[in-house]
N, C-alpha and C positions, 0 to 999 in steps of 0.2 A: 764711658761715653755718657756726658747727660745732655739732656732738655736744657740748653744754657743762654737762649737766649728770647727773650719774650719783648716783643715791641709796641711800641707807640712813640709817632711820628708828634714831632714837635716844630718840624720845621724842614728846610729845604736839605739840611744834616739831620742825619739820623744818630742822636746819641747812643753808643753801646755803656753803658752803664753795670760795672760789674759782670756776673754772669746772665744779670736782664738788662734787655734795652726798653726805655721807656719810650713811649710812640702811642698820642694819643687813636684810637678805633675812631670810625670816620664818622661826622657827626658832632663829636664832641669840642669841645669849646678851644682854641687856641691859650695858650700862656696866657695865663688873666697877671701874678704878681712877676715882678723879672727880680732876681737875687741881686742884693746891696751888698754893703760892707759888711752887714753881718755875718753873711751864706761866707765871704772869703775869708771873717775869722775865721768862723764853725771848723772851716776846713785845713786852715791853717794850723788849729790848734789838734785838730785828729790829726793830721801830720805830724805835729812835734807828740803826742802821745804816742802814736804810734812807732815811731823813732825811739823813745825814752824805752817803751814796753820791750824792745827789740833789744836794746843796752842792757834792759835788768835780766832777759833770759839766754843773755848770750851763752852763758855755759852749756844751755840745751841745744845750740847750733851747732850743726857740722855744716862745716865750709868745704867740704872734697870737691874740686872743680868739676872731677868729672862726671858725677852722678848728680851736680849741680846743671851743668851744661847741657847733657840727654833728657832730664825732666825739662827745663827749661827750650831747648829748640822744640819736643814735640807738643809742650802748652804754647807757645805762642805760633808752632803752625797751623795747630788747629785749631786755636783763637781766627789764625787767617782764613781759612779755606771750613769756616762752618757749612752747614749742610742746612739747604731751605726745603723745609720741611713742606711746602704744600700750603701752609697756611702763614701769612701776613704776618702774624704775633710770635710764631715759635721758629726757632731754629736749631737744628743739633749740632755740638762740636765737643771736645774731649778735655775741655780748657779745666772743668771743676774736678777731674780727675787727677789732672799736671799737680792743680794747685794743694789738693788734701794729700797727694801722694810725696808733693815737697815740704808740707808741713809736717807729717809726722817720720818720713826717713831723715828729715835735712834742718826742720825745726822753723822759727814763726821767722827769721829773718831771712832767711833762702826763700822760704814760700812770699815771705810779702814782695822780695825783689824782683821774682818770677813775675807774678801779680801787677807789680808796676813797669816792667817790662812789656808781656803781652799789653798792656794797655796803652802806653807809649807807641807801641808798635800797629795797631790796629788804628790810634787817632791817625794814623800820616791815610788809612783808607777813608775812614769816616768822616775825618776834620769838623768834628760836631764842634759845635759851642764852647767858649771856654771855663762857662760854670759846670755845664757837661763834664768836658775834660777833668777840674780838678775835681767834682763830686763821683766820676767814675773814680781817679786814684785810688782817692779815699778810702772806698768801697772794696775796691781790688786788695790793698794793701790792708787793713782790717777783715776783710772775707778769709782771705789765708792764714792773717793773724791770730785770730779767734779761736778758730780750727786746730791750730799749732797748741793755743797757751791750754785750751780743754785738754787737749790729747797729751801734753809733756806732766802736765800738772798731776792731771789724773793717775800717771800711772808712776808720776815719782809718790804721791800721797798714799799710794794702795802697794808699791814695790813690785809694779806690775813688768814683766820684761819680753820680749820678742818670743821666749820658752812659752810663754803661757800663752792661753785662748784668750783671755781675757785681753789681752793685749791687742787682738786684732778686732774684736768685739768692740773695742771703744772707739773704733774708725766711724761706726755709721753715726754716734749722737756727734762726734765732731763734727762729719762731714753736717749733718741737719744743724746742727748751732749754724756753722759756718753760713748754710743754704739760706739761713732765718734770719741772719745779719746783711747777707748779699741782697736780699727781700726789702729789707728795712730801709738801706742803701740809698736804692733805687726807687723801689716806689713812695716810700716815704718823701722823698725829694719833691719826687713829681706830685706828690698830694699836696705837701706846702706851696708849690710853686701855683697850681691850676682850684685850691680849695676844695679839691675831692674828698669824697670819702674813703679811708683808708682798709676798712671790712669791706667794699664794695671792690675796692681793686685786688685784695684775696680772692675773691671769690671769682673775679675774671680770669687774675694773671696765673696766681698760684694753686687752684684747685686743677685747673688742668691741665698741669704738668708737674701735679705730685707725683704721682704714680710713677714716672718715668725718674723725676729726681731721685725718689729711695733708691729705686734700682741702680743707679748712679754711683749710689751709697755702696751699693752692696759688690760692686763692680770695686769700686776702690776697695773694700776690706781683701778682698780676693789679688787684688794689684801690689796690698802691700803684702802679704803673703810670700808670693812670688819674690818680689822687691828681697826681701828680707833674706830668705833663703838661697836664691840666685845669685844675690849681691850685684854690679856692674853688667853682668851680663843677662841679669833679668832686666833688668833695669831699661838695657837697652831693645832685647826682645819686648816688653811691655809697649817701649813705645815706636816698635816696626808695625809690634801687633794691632796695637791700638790706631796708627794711623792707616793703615789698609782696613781695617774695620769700621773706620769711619768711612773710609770712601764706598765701601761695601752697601755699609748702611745711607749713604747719598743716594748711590744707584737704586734704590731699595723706594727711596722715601720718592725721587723722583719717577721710580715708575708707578707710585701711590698717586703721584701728583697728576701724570698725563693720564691716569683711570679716572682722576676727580673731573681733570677738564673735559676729556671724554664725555663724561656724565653730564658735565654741563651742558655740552655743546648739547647732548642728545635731548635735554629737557630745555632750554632757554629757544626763545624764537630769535634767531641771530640780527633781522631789521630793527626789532624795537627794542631789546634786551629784556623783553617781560619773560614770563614764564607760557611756556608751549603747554599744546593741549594734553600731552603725557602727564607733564608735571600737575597742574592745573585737577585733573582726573587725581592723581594719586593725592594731592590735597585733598580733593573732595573727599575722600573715600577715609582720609584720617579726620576730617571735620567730621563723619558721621560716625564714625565707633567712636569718638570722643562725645556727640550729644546723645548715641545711644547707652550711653554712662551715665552721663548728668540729666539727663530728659532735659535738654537746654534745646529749644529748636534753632534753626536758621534760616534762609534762603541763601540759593546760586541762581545767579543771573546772564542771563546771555544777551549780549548787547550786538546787532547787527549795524552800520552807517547805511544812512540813503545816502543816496546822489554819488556814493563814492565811481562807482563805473564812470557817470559822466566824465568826471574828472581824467581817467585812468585813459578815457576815449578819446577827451576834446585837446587832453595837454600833454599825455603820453606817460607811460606808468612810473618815470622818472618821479614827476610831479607828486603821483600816487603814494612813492615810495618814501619821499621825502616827509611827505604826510603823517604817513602812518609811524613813525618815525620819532615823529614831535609829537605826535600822538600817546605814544607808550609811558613815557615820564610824564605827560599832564593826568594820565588816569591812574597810575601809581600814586601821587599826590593826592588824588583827590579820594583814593580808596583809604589812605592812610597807613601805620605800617603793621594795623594788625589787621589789614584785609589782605585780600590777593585778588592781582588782574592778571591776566592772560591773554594770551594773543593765541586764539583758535586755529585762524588759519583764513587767510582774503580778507576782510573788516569785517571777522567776527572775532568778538571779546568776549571771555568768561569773567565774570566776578564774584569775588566771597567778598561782604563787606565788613569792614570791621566792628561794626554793632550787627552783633548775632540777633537777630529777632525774627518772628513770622506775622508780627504785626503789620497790616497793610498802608496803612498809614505811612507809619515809619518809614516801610520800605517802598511807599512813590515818593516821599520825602528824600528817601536816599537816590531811587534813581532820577530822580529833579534830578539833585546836583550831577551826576555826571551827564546828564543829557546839557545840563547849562554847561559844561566842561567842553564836554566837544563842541557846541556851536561856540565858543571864541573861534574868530577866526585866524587860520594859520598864514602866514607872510613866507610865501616862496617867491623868492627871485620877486620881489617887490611887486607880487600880488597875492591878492588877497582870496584865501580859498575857504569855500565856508560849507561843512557836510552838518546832518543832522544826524540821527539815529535812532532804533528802537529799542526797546529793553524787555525784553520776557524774564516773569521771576517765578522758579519755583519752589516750593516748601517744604523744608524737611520736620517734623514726617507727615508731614496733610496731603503732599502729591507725590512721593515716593519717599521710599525708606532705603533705596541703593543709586548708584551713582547715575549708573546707564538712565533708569527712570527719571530722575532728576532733571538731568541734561537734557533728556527729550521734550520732557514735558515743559520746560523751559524755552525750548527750542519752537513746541508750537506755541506757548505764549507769544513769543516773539513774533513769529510771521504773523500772527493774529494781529498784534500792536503795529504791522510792517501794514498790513489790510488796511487797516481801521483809521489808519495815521493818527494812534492817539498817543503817539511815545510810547508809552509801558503800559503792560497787560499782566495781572495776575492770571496763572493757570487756572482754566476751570475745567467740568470733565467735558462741557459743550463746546467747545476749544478743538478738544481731543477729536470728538466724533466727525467736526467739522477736517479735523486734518486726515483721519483714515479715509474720510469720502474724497478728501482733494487726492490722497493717493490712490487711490483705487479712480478715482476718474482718469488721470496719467494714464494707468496700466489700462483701461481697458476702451478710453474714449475710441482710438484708433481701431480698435476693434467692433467700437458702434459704427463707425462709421461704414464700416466693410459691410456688416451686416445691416445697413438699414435700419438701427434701430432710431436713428438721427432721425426724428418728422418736424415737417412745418405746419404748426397751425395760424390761420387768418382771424386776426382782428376788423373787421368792417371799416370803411373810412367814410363816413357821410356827408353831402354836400346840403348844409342846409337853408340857401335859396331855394334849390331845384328839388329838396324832398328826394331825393336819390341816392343809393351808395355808389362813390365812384369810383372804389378801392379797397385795395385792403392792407394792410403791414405783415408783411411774410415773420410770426415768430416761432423761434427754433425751440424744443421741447426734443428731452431723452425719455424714451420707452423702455425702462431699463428691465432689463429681465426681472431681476428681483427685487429692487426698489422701487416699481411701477414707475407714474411719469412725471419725471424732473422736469421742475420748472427754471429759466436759463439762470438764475440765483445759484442754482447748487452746484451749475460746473461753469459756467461763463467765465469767469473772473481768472478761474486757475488754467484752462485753457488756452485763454488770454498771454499767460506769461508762456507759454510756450510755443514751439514753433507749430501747433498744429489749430491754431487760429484761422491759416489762412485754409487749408483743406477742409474745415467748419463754414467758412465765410463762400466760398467755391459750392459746397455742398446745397446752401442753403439758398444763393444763390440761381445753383441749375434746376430745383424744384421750386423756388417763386417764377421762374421767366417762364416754366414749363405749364404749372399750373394757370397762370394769368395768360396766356396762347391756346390754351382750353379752354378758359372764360370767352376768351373772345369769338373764340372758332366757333362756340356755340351761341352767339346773338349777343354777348352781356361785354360793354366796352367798358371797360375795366383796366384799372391798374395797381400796378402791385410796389409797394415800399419794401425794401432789406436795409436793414443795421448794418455801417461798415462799422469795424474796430481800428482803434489809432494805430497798429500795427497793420493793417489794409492800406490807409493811406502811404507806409513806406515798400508798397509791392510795386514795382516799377512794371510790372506783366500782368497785375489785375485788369487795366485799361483794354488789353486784347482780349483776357480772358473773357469780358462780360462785354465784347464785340461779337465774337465766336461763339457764346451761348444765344445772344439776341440775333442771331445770322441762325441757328443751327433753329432755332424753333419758329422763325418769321415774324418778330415781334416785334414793332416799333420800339424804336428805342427810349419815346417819348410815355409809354407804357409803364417804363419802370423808373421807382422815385429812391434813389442814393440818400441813407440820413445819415447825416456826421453831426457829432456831438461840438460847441463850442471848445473845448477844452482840448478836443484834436485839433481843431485847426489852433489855437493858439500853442500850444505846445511846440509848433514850426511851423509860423503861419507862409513862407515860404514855399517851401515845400509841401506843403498842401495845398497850396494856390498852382503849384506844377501839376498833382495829380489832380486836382478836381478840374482842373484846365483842362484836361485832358480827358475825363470823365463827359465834361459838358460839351464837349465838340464832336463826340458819338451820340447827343442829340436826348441823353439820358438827363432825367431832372435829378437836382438837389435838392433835400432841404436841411436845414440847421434844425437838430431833434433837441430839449429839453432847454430850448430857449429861457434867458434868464436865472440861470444858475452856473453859468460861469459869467468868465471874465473879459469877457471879448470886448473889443472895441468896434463904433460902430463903422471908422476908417478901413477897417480888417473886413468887416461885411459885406462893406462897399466894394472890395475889391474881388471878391467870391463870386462865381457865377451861377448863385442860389437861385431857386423859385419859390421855394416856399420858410417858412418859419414854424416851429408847432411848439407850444406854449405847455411847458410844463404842468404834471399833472400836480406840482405842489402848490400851483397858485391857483390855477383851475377849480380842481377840489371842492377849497374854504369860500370859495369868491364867495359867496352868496352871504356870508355868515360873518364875512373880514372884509373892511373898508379896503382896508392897504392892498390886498388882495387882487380885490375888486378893480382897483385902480389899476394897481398894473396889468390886468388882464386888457382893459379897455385901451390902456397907453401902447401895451405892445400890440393890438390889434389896429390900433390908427397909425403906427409906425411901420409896418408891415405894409399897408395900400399906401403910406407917403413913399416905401421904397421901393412898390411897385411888385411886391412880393405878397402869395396867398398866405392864408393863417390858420394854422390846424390848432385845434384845442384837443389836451390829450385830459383822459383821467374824467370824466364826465360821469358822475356816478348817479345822476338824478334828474328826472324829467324838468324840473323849475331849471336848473344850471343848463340843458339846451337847450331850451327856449329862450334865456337871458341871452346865453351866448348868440341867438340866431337874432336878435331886438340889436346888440352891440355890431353885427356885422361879420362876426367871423364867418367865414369861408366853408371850412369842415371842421368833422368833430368823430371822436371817437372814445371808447370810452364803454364800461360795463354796463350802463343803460341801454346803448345802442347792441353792443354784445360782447359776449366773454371773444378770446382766440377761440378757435373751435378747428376740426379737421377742413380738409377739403370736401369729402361729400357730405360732412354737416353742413358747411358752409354754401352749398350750395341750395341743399334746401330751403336753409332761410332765407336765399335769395329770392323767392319763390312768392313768400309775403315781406319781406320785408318792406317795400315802398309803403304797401297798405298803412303798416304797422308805423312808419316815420310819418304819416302824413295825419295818423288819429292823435301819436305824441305832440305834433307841433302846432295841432288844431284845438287842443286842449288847452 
């Protein structure tokens, strides 16, 4: 039984060529020269040699039909029914055994007939090529021939006979002459034909399926054994045994086959055909005992898409799928084919790039390019779809020395760069801490909330015509047991992304309306501002909510001031025009908080049913110090009373910046001059002097 047939693909026919079929691996270059007249001499004339050679050793022929016909049916049905070994290039069948086993019972012109028989008989399956065709003959018919004139030569030269050892000893250098002729054959052909090199397709074709050929060898020294001794009826047991042995060895090799695709299945991600996150990991893990050899460092990168939900939401995950899809072959490509990309798992990607380096540089230069990769946009059903993404990269061994470390630490680079929207984030360890606090705010927010450790402190809001405050901004601050008190920076944001926003927004809420119904109860008419989040504007039940809070504590509704950011309402400027429509007809004010740092239009404003505007604290600030500044403080302050809308100045850090601001016309002001946030019975005391204290700032 040998390894007899080794392939590459040349064409829409598969040549079997001798006991190899040549078949170029995929990638490689189609037929560059096509055979002339020469290639049909070449072949012609090994034809008539091989004929003449078959004439001079007739004497060492035996012609017995019968032991000619049993080696002959079971070479050429197992030429037919070879066994697919699992992989592409190799197949098993018992043909090199028929053929060495007819050239030294039966001699070089039985075996070459054999030879060109099964090969006659397999073209009527293959119907390869007709240079194919006669350069297999050839092959066939000189493979066996070879085999024959070594093994009859040798032992007429040395008077070796079927008695002696020696006699069966000389089976395996035949059969390897013969293997190294059938080699020659074959890939030789295919090297003249395509300009290849001819040590290079050794080392593809023939190294890995030596090992199986000798055995091959060593099968047939034992076959003629049998053969010899047996006579006819080993002969014909040989080849009962050998062709259930082969089928044996099919069932064998195919259940090898379905472990391998198995395997596949359980490592490849089946939508995109990359590599899943198992495989992906067990990569990692051989990249790192191979740099903890060479101290050669590298990074893994984990690549998240924005906007992909949108998509998955607005056009249906059809759309999604198809996506990600065309997706996996353009990052393959662009990793190259000594990286590796992965498909994690939802539209996340691992990548090993193919320049090993921990240079940072390098490697935003490298994830440029796949961030410019995915923004092409993709053409589904003749639209055009366009996602970005992030990339976190971490470094081996600067930010871990094992996989799991890697992966994570990568992993908060990424949400960091997903935060920050700056594309790619090297890991740093400030990263890190910033991620254990986002997870520990998860695990325990809800549990602030229960206990009250959620408070609101009041920032002051100042009217400065009338010298008076006439408000304040309800902001939320964590008391945390152990961390003391967070400022809304260290959990707002991650809070945000989850569903416990709005029971944050409610919270803060029932203690501004409750607080500001104290102020009043006690002589001080007052009102109070709350922060919505763009996730508040899509609560269809906040509008009741903060009816029923302003009913439960008797507080005009006109008391309390709703701020929303521009970038909320333009994010759906629709649907925010439904909720704040609705907001404004329970008689509660609006206003648009950090005016001039988004993108709004002034058509979108127009259609809001705001009162007020409050002027970022980034142009505020400088004003005094920055022309341009300057300028738009006063622009957005005279466009404000052309819309018929009041104008808060935020961020006032210095006595000169409100009094300019109170010379320009703004309305209110607030700001760490006037005062930090502070608690509620802080804040009340400074109510106490504060007019005093506004009226010596603005007279100065």
């Amino acid at each position: 039984m040998g390894v007899s047939y080794i392939r590459w693909s040349f064409g829409p026919r598969e040549p079997i060529i001798g006991c190899m079929e040549a078949q170029p691996k995929s990638g490689e270059s189609r037929v560059a020269r096509k055979p002339g007249h020469a290639v049909v001499l070449v072949h012609v004339v090994a034809m008539g040699g091989a004929a003449a050679a078959i004439a001079l050793t007739n004497h060492w022929n035996t012609w017995d039909p019968r032991p000619l016909a049993v080696i002959a049916t079971f070479t050429v049905v197992s030429g037919l029914t070879y066994v697919e070994s699992g992989s592409a290039r190799v197949k098993v069948s018992g043909t090199p055994l028929g053929l060495m086993l007819a050239a030294v019972l039966l001699g070089g012109g039985p075996a070459a007939i054999v030879g060109m028989l099964t090969i006659a008989l397999v073209w009527l399956r293959s119907r390869e090529a007709g240079h194919y065709f006669r350069n297999n003959l050839v092959t066939f018919t000189w493979y066996a021939l070879a085999g024959a004139l070594f093994f009859h030569l040798t032992i007429s030269a040395f008077h070796i006979g079927p008695q002696s050892l020696g006699y069966y000893l000389l089976v395996f250098p035949a059969f390897v002459i013969a293997l190294g002729l059938n080699f020659l054959g074959v890939v030789g052909y295919q090297c003249y034909l395509d300009g290849s090199s001819l040590w290079q397709k050794v080392r593809d074709v023939l190294v890995p399926v030596l090992s199986a050929e000798l055995f091959s060898a060593l099968l047939t020294m034992a076959s003629v054994y049998l053969a010899v001794h047996l006579g006819m009826t080993g002969i014909a047991l040989l080849g009962l045994t050998f062709v259930i042995f082969q089928y044996l060895v099919g069932e064998l090799l195919k259940s090898k086959h379905r472990s391998q695709e198995l395997h596949r299945l359980a490592t490849t991600d089946e939508l995109t055909g990359l590599p899943n996150r198992e495989r992906f990991r067990a990569q990692l893990e051989q990249e790192i005992a191979a740099a903890a050899q060479t101290g050669k460092p590298f990074a893994v990168m984990l690549m998240d898409l924005d906007h992909f939900k949108e998509i998955n939401d607005t056009l249906g995950h059809h759309y999604g799928d198809i996506l990600l899809r065309e997706l996996g072959p353009r990052l393959a490509r662009s990793v190259g084919p000594a990286g590796l990309v992965a498909r994690l798992g939802g539209d996340e990607f691992g990548v090993l790039a193919g320049r090993r380096t921990d240079d940072p540089e390098q490697l935003d230069e490298l994830a440029g390019k796949f961030l410019a990769c995915i923004e092409q946009p993709f053409v589904v059903d003749e639209l055009a779809l366009e996602v970005g993404a992030s990339v976190g990269i971490a470094r081996f061994p600067i930010d871990g020395t094992d996989a799991h470390t890697l992966l994570r630490r990568a992993d908060v680079a990424m949400y960091t760069a997903k935060e920050t929207q700056s594309g790619c984030k090297l890991y740093s360890a400030e990263q890190d801490t910033h991620s254990m606090r986002r997870l520990s705010v998860l695990s325990d927010f809800r549990r602030a909330l229960a206990a009250e450790e959620i408070v609101v402190h009041y920032q002051p809001i100042v009217d400065l015509a009338a010298l008076r405050v006439r408000g304040a901004e309800g902001l939320v601050r964590w008391q945390h047991p152990e961390l003391g008190l967070l400022a809304p920076g260290s959990f707002i944001q991650t809070v945000e992304q989850t569903g416990l926003i709005g029971p944050l927004t409610r919270y803060v809420l029932d203690r501004s309306i409750a607080q500001c119904a104290q102020w009043r109860r006690s002589g001080r008419d007052l009102s109070v501002a709350v922060n919505l989040s763009v996730r508040n504007l899509l609560d269809r039940e906040l509008p009741k909510e903060i009816e029923r809070m302003l009913d439960s504590c008797s507080l005009p509704p006109e008391a309390l001031q709703l701020e929303i950011t521009e970038s909320m309402i333009m994010s759906d400027p629709d649907r925010a025009l439904a909720i704040v429509t609705r907001l404004s007809d329970l008689g509660v004010r609006l206003s648009v908080d950090d005016f001039g740092t988004g993108y709004s239009s002034l058509a979108n404003l127009r259609r809001l049913p705001i009162d007020e505007l409050k002027i970022d604290r980034s142009f505020v600030t400088p004003m005094l110090s920055d022309e341009s500044d300057l300028i738009i403080v006063r622009s957005t302050i005279n466009l404000a009373h052309d819309l018929g809308l009041r104008i808060v100045a935020e961020g006032v850090e210095d006595e000169p910046t409100l009094a300019h601001l109170a010379l320009l016309g703004c309305d209110l002001a607030q700001g760490y001059h006037v005062s930090r946030p502070m608690p509620s019975d802080a804040f009340a005391d400074w109510m106490g002097r504060a007019n005093a204290l506004l009226a010596a700032a603005l007279a100065a």
